[in-house]
MIPAPA-105561 format. One record per residue (C-alpha): residue number from 1; x, y, z; residue in three letters. Coordinates in Angstrom, 3 decimals. Example, Ala and Ser with C-alpha at 12.3 -4.5 7.8 and 13.67 -1.06 7.14 Angstrom:
! MIPAPA-105561
<pt><i>1</i><X>12.300</X><Y>-4.500</Y><Z>7.800</Z><aa>ALA</aa></pt>
<pt><i>2</i><X>13.670</X><Y>-1.060</Y><Z>7.140</Z><aa>SER</aa></pt>
This chain:
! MIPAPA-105561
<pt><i>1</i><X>-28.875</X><Y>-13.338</Y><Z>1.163</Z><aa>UNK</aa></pt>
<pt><i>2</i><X>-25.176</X><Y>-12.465</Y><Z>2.054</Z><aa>UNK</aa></pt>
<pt><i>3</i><X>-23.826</X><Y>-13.707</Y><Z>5.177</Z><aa>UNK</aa></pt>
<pt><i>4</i><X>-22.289</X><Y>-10.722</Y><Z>7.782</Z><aa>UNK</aa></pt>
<pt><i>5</i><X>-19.657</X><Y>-11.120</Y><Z>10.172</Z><aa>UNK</aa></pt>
<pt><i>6</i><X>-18.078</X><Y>-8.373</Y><Z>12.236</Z><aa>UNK</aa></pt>
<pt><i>7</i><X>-14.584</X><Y>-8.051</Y><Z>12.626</Z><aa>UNK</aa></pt>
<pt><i>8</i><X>-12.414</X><Y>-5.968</Y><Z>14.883</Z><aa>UNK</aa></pt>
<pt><i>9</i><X>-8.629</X><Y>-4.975</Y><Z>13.691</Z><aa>UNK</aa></pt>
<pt><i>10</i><X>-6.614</X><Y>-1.608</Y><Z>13.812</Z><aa>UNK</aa></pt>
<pt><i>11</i><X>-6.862</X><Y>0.229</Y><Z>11.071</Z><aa>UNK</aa></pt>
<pt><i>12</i><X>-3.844</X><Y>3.054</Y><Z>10.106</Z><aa>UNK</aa></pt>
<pt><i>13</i><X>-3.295</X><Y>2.675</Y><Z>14.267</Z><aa>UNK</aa></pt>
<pt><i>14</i><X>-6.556</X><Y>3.413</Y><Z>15.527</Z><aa>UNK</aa></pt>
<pt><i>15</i><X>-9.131</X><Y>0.420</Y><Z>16.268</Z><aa>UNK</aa></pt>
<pt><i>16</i><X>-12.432</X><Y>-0.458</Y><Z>13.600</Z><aa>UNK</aa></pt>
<pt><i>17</i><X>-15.206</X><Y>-3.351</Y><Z>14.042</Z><aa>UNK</aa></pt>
<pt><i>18</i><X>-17.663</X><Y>-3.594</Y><Z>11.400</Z><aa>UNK</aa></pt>
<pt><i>19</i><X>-19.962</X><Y>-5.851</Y><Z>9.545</Z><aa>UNK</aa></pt>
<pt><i>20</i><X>-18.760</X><Y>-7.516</Y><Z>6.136</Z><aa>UNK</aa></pt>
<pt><i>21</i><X>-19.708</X><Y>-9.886</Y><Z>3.816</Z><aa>UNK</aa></pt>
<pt><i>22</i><X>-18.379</X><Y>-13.032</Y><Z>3.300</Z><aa>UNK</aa></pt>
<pt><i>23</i><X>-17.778</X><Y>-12.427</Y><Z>-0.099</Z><aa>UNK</aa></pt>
<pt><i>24</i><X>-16.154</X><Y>-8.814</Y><Z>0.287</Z><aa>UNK</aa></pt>
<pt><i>25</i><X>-12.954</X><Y>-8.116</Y><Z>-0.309</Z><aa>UNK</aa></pt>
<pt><i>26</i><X>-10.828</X><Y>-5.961</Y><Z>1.684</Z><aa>UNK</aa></pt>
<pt><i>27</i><X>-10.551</X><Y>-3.259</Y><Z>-1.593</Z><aa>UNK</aa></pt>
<pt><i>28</i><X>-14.583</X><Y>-3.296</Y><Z>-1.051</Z><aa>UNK</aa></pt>
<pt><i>29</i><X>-14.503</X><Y>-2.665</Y><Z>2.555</Z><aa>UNK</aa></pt>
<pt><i>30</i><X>-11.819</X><Y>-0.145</Y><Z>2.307</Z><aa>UNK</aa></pt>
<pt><i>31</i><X>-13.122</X><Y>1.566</Y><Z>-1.039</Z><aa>UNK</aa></pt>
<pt><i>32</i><X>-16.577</X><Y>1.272</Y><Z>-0.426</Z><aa>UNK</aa></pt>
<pt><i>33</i><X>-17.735</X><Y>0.931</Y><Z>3.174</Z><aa>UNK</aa></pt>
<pt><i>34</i><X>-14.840</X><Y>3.258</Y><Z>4.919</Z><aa>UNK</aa></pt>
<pt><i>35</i><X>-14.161</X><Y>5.381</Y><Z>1.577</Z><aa>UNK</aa></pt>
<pt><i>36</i><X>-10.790</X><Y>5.258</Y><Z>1.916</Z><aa>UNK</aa></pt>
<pt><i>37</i><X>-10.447</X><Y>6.025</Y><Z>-1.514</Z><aa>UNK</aa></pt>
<pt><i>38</i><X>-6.202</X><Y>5.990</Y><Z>-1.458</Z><aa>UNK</aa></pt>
<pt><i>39</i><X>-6.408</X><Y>2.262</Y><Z>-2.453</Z><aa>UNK</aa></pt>
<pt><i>40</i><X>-6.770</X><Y>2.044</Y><Z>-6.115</Z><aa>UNK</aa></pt>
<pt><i>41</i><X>-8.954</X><Y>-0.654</Y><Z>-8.001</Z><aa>UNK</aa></pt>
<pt><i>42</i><X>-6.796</X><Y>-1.667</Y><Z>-10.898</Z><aa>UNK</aa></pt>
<pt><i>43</i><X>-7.066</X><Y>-5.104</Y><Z>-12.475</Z><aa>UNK</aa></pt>
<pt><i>44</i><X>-8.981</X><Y>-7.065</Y><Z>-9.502</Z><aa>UNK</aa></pt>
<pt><i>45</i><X>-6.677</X><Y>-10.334</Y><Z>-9.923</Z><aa>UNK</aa></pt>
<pt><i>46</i><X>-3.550</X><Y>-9.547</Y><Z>-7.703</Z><aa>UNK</aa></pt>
<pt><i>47</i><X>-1.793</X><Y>-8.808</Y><Z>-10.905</Z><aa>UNK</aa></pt>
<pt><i>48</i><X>-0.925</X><Y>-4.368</Y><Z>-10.816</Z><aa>UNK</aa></pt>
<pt><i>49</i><X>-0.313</X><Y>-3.825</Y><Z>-7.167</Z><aa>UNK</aa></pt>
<pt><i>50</i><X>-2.600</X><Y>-0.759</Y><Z>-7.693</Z><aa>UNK</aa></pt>
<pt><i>51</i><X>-4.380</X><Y>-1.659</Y><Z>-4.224</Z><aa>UNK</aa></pt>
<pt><i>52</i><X>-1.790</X><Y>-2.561</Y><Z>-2.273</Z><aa>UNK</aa></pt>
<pt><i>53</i><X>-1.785</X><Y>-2.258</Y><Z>1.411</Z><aa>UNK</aa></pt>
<pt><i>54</i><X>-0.084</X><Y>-3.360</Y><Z>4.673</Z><aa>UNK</aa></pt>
<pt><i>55</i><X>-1.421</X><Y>-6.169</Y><Z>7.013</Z><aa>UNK</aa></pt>
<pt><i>56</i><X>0.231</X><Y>-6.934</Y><Z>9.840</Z><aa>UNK</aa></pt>
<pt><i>57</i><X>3.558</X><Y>-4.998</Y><Z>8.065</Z><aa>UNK</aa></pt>
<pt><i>58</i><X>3.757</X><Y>-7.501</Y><Z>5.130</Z><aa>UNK</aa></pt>
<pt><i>59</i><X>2.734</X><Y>-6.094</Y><Z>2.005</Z><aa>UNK</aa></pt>
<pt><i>60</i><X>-0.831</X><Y>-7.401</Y><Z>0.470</Z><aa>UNK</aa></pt>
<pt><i>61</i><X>-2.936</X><Y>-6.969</Y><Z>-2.456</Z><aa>UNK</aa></pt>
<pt><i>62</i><X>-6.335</X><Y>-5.666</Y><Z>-1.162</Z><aa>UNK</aa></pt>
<pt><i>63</i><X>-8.157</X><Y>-7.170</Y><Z>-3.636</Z><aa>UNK</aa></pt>
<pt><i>64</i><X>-6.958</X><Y>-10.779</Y><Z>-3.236</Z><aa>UNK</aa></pt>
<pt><i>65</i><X>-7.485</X><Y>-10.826</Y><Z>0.472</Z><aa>UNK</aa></pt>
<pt><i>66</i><X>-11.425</X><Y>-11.445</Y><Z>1.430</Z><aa>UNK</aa></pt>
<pt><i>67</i><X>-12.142</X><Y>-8.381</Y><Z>4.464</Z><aa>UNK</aa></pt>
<pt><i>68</i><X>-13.014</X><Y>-10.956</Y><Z>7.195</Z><aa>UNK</aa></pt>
<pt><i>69</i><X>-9.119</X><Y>-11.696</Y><Z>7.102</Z><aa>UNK</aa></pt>
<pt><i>70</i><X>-8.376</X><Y>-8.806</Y><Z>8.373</Z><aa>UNK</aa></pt>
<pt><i>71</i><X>-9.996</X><Y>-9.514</Y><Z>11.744</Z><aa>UNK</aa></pt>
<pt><i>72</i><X>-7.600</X><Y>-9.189</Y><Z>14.334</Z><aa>UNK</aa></pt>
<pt><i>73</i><X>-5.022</X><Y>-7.539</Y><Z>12.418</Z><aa>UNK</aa></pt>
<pt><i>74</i><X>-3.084</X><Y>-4.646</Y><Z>11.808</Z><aa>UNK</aa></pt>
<pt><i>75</i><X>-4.273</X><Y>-2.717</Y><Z>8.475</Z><aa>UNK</aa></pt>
<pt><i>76</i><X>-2.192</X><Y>0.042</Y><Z>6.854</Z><aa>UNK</aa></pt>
<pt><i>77</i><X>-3.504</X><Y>1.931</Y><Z>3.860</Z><aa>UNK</aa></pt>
<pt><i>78</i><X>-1.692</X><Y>5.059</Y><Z>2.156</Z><aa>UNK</aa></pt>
<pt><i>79</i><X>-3.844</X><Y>7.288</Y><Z>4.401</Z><aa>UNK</aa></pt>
<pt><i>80</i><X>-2.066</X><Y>5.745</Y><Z>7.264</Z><aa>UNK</aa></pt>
<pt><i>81</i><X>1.496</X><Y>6.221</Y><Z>5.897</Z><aa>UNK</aa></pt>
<pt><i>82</i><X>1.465</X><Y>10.202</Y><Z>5.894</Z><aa>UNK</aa></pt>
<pt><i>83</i><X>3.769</X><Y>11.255</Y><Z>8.574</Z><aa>UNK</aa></pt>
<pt><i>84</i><X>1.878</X><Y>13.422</Y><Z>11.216</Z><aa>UNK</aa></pt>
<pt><i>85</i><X>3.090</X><Y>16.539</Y><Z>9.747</Z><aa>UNK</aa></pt>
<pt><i>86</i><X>2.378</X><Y>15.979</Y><Z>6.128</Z><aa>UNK</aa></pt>
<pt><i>87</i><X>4.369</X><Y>13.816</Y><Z>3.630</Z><aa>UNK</aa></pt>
<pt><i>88</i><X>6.444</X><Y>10.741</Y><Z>4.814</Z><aa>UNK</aa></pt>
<pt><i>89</i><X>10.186</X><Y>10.825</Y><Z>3.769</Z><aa>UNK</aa></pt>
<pt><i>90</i><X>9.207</X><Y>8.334</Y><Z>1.446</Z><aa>UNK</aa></pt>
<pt><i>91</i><X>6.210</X><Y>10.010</Y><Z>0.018</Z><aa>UNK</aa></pt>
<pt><i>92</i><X>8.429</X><Y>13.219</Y><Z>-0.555</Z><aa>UNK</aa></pt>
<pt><i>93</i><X>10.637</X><Y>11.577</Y><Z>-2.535</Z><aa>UNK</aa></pt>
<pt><i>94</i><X>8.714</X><Y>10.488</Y><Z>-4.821</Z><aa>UNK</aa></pt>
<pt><i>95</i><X>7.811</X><Y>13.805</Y><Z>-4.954</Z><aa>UNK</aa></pt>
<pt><i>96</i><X>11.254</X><Y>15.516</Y><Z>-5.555</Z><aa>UNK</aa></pt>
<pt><i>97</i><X>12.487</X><Y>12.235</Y><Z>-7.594</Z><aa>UNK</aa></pt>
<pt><i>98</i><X>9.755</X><Y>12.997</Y><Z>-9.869</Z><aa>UNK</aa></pt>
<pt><i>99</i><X>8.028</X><Y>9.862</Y><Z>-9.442</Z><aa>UNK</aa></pt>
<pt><i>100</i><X>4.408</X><Y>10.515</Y><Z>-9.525</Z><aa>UNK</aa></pt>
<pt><i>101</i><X>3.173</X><Y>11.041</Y><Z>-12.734</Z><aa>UNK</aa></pt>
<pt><i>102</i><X>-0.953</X><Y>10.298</Y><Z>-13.288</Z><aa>UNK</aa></pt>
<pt><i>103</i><X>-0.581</X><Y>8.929</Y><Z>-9.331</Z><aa>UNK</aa></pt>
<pt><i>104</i><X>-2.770</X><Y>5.692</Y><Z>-10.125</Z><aa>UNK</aa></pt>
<pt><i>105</i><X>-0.143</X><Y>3.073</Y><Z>-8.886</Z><aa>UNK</aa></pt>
<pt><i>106</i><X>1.449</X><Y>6.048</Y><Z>-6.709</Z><aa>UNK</aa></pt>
<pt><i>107</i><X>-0.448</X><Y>4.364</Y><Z>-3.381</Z><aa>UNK</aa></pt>
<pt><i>108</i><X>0.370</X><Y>0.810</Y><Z>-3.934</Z><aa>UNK</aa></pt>
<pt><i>109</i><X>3.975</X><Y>1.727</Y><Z>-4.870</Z><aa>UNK</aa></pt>
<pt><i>110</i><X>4.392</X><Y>3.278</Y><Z>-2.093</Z><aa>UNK</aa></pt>
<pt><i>111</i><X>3.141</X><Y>0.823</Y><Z>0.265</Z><aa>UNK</aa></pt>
<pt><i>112</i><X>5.280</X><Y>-1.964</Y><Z>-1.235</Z><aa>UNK</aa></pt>
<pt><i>113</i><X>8.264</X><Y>0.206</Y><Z>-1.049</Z><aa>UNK</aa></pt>
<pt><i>114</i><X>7.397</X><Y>1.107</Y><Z>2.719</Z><aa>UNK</aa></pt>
<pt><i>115</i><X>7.406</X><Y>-2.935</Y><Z>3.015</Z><aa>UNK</aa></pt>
<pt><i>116</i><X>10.501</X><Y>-3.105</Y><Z>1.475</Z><aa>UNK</aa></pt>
<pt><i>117</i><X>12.246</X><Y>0.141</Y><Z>3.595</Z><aa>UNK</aa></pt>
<pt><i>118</i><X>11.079</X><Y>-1.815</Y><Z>6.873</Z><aa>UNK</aa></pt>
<pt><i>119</i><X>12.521</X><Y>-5.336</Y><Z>5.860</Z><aa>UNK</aa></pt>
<pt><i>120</i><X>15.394</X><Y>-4.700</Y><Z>3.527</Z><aa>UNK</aa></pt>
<pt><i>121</i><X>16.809</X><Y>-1.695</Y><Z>4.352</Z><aa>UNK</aa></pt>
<pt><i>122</i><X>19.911</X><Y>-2.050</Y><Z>2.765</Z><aa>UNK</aa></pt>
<pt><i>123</i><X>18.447</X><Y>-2.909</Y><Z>-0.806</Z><aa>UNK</aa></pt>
<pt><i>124</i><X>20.504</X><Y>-1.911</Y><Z>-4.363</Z><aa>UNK</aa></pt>
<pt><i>125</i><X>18.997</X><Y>-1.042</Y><Z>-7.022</Z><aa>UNK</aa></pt>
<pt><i>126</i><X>18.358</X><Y>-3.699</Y><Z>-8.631</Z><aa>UNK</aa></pt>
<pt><i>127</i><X>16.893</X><Y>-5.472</Y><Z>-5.500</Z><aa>UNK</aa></pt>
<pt><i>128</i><X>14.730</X><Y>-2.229</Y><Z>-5.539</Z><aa>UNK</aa></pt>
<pt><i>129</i><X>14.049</X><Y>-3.251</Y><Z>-9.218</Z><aa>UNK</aa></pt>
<pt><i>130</i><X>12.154</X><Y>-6.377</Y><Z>-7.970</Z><aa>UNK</aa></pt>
<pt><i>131</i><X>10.741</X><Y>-5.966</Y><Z>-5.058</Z><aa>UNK</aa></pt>
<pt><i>132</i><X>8.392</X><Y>-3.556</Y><Z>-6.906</Z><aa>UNK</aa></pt>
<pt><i>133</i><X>7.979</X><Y>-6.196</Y><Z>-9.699</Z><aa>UNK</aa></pt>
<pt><i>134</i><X>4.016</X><Y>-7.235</Y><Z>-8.691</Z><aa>UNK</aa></pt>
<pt><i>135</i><X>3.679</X><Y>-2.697</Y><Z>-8.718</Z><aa>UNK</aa></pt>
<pt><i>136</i><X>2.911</X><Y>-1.737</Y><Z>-12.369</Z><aa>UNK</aa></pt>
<pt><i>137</i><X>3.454</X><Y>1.775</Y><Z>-13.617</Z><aa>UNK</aa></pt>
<pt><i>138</i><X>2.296</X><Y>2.875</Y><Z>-17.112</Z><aa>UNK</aa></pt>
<pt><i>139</i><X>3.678</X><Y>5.990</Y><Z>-16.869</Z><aa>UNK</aa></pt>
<pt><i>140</i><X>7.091</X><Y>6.696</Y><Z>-14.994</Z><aa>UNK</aa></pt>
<pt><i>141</i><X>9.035</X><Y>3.380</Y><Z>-17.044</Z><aa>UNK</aa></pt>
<pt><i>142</i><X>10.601</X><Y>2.917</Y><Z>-12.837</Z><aa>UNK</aa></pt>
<pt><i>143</i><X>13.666</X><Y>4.760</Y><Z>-12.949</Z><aa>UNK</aa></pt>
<pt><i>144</i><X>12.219</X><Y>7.668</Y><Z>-11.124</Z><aa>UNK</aa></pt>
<pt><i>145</i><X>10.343</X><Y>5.247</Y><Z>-8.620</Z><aa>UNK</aa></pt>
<pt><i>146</i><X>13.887</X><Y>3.178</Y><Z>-8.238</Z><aa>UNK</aa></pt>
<pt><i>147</i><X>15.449</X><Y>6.439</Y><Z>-7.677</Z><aa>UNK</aa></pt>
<pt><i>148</i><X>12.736</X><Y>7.506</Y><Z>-5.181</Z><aa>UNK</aa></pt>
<pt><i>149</i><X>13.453</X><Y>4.578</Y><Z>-2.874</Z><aa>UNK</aa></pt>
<pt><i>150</i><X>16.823</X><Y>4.342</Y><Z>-3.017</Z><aa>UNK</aa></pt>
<pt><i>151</i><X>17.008</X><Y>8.228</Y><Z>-2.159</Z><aa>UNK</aa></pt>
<pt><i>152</i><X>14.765</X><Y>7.350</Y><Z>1.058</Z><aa>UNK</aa></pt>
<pt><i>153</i><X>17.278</X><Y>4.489</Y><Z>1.865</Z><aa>UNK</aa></pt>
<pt><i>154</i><X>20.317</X><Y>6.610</Y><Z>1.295</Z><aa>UNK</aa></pt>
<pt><i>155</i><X>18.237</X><Y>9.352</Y><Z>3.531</Z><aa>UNK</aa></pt>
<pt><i>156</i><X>17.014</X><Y>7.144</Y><Z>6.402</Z><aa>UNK</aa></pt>
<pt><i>157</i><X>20.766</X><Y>5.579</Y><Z>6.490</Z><aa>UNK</aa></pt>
<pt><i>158</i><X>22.652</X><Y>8.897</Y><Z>7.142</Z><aa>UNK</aa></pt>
C-alpha cells in the first residue's frame, strides 16, 4: 500500500494540486501522471541532466527530487520555457547554432542554461563550459551548445 499526499505548487506559471506517492519522484509525476513528456528519463541517478528542470528558479534534476518536494513551489519544465509566441531566444539558438542534434539532452540543457542566463549573465565560455558539466550530450561534443548560450548572452546583452 503506497502512501498519497496532495500537494499544491505552480507549475510552468499556472497552479496544480494532486495526489503522489511518497515514493514518486518528480520525473514520475511529471512523465507519468501530467505527461509532460519534455523531461527526459536518462540514467535515473542525477548523473546526465537529461531531466532537468527548474524549482523555485534553481536548476534540479527531476529524478533526484521525490514529487512531494515540490509542494509549495514554483516548477518549470521545458514546456514552460517556450516564449508565448513560439521558441525562446534561447531555444532558437540552439536552433540556428546547430545545437540540437538527436534532442535527448536538448530539454535539460536548456533548462540548466536558462538557470545559468538568469544567475550569471555575464558568463565566458569557459564558465559556460561548466555550468553545463552535470548536462551530458552524446552527440553535439558542446561546442555548438557553448556557442548557443553564449550567442543568447551576447543577444540578451545588446
Amino acid at each position: 500500500m503506497s502512501l498519497k499526499h496532495e500537494i499544491s505548487f505552480r507549475l510552468n506559471g499556472k497552479p496544480a494540486t494532486l495526489s503522489v506517492a511518497a515514493h514518486n519522484s518528480t520525473l514520475e509525476l511529471l512523465r507519468e501522471k501530467l505527461r509532460l513528456t519534455g523531461t527526459k528519463h536518462g540514467c535515473g541517478e542525477g548523473e546526465c541532466g537529461a531531466c532537468t528542470i527548474l524549482v523555485d528558479g534553481i536548476s534540479v534534476n527531476a529524478c533526484l527530487m521525490f514529487a512531494v518536494d515540490c509542494d509549495g513551489r514554483e516548477v518549470t519544465t521545458i514546456e514552460g520555457l517556450r516564449a508565448e509566441k513560439g521558441l525562446s531566444e534561447l531555444q532558437k539558438a540552439f536552433v540556428e547554432e546547430g545545437a540540437v542534434q538527436c534532442g535527448f539532452c536538448t530539454p535539460g540543457m536548456i533548462a540548466q542554461a536558462t538557470h545559468l542566463r538568469n544567475t550569471c549573465p555575464g558568463m565566458n565560455r569557459e564558465e559556460i563550459r561548466r555550468g553545463i558539466e552535470g548536462n551530458l550530450c552524446r552527440c553535439t561534443g558542446y561546442k555548438k551548445i557553448v556557442d548557443a548560450i553564449s550567442s543568447s548572452l551576447e543577444k540578451r546583452d545588446s
